[in-house]
N, C-alpha and C positions, 0 to 999 in steps of 0.2 A: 120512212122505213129503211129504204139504202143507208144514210146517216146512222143507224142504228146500229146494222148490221156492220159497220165499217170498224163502230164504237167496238162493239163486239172484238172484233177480227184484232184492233188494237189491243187490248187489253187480254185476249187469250195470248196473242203473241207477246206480250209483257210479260206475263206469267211462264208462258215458258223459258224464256231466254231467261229468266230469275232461276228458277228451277234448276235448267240444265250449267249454267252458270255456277248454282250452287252448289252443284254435286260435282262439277267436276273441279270448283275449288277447293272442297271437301280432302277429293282425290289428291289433290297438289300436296295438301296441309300433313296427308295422310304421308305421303311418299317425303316427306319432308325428315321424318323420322327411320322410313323404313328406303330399302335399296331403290330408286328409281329418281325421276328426274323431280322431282319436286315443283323446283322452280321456273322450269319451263311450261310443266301443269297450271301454275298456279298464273303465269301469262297468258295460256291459252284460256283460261276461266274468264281472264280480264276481259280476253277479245270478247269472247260470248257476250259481256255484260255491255262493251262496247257497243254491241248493236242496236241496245236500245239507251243505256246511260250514257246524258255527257259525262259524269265524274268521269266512269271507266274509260273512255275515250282519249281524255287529259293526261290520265294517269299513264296509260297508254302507250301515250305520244313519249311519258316519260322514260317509263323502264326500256322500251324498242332504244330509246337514246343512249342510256346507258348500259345495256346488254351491249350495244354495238359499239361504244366506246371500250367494254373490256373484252370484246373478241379481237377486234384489232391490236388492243396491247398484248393480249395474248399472242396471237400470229405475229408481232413484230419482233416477240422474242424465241429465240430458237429451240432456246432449253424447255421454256415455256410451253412449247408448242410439241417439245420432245415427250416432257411429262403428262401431255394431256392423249397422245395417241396412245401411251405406255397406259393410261388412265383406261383410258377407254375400251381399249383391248383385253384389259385384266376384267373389268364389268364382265364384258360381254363371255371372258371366258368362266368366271366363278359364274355366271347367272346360268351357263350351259350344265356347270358339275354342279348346281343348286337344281336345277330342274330334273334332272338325270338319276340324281344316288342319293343316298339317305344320310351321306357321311358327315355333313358336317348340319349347328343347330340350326333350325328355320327352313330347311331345304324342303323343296317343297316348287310346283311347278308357278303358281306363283308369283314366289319371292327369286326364282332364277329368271321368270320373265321381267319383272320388275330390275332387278340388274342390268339384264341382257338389252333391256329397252334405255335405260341411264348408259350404258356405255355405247350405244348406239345413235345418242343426241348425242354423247360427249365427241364422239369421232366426227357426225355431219356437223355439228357447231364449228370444230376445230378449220374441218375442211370449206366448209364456205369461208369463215375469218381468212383462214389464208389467201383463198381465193379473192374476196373483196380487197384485202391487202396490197395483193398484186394487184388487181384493178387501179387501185387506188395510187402506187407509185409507177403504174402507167402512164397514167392521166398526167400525173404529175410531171414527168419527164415530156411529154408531147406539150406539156404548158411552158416549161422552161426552154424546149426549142422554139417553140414560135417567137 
């Protein structure tokens, strides 16, 4: 009977993480078109799915790879790193007058939090990249002194 109920306990727990996996892939796919991060949604879908699939796990392993392959190129470059605070600051300021007034189309609370939340990855993405960057030709300098 424990066996059973274990079977159980698996398999609702499968189902959810499907579930909640799928809706917030949904979301990613959704914001993929409209103002918001999309493609950090559609990562964090991955994680969800990760907890019960190896695919998602694999794949995973992949995009975490190359996410942090182009924040680092991004923070190595100056201008790069110029344009994406510039980025990110405009989000978060159009998503405030998109939430706020009626002035321009789609405005709506919403579609100014869906802004306000993409220019709000956009800035912490930039700022950890930089951050690991620096990390990163720390190490590197304490390795060419030894």
């Amino acid at each position: 009977m424990l066996a059973d109920v274990k079977d159980l306990a698996r398999m609702l727990r499968r189902i959810a993480v499907t579930v909640v996996g799928t809706v917030i892939l949904a979301v990613g796919v959704v914001l993929l078109v409209a103002p918001g991060p999309g493609l950090v949604v559609i990562a964090l879908a991955l994680a969800v799915f990760a907890i019960e699939y190896r695919w998602a796990r694999r794949h995973l392993a992949t995009v975490q790879a190359r996410a942090r392959s182009a924040a680092l190129k991004t923070a190595a470059s100056r201008v790069a790193t110029a344009c994406a605070v510039l980025f990110g600051v405009a989000a978060v300021g159009l998503g405030v007058v998109l939430a706020c007034t009626d002035l321009l189309p789609l405005s709506g609370a919403g579609t100014g939090a869906g802004a306000a939340v993409g220019g709000l990855t956009v800035l912490v993405t930039t700022a950890y990249s930089v951050r690991e960057l620096r990390r990163a030709e720390k190490t590197g300098e304490n390795e060419d002194a030894d």
